[in-house]
C-alpha positions as CSV (number, residue, x, y, z in Angstrom):
1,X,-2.0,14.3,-1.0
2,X,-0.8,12.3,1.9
3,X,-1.5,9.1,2.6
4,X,-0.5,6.7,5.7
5,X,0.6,2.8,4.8
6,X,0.5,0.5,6.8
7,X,2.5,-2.7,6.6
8,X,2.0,-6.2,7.6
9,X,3.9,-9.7,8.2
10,X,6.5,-10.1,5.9
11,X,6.1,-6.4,4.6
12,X,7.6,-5.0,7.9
13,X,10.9,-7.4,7.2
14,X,10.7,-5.8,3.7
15,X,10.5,-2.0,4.3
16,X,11.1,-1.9,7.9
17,X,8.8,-0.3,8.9
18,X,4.9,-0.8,10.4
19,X,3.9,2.2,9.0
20,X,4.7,5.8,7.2
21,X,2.7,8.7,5.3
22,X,3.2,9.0,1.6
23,X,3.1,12.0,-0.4
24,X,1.7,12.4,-3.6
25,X,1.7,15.8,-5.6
26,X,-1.1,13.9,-8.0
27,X,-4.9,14.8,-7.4
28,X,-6.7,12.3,-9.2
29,X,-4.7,9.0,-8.1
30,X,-5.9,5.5,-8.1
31,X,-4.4,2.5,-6.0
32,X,-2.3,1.2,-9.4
33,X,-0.3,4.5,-8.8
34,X,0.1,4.2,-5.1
35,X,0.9,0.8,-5.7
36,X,3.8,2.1,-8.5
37,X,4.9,4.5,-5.8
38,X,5.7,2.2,-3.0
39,X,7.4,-0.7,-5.3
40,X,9.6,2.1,-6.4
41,X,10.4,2.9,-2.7
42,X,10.7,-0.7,-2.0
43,X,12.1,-3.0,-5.0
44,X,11.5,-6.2,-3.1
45,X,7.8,-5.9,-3.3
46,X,7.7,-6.1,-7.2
47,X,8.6,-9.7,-6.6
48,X,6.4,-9.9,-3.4
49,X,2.5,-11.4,-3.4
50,X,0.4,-8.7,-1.4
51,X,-2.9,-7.3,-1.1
52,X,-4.1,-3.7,-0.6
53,X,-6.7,-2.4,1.9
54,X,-7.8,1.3,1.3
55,X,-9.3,2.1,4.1
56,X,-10.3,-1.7,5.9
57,X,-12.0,-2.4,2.8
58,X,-10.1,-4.9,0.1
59,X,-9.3,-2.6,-2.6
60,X,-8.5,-2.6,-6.5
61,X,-5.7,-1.3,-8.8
62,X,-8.6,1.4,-10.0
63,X,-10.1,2.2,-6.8
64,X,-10.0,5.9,-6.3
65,X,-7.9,7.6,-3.3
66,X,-8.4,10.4,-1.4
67,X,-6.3,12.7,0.5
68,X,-5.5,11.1,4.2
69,X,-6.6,7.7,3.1
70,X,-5.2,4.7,5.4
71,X,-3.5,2.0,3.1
72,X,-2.9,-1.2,4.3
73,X,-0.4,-3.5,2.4
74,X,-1.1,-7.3,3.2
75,X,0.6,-10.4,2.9
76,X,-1.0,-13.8,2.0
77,X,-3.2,-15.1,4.4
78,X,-2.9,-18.7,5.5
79,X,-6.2,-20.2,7.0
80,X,-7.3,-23.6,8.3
């Protein structure tokens, strides 16, 4: 399964990188794992408050992913 992340904000400083395609050898995989997979890659993260987008739409640690899904991690938001 690949998948392409996307960073954004202070998650570029963290992985340096905008964006990259992940590769899972799992089939049924839900965002918690993706999730695991990345803060593995990236140790920072673990102590890093971010949201995940699968596919523009806000996602949960049980949503479901498919093969050549587009995850998006996202920082905190400030708004006024």
């Amino acid at each position: 399964m690949n998948l392409t992340l996307k960073y954004f904000g202070l998650l570029v400083d963290i992985t340096l990188k905008k964006e990259e395609v992940l590769q899972l050898d799992q089939n049924n995989v839900v965002l918690s794992d993706v999730k695991s997979a990345v803060e593995s890659l990236y140790e920072e993260l673990k102590n890093t408050n971010y949201s995940i987008a699968v596919n523009q739409l806000m996602g949960n640690l049980d949503t479901n992913i498919k093969d050549q899904d587009i995850i998006a991690l996202l920082p905190p938001f400030a708004g006024g």
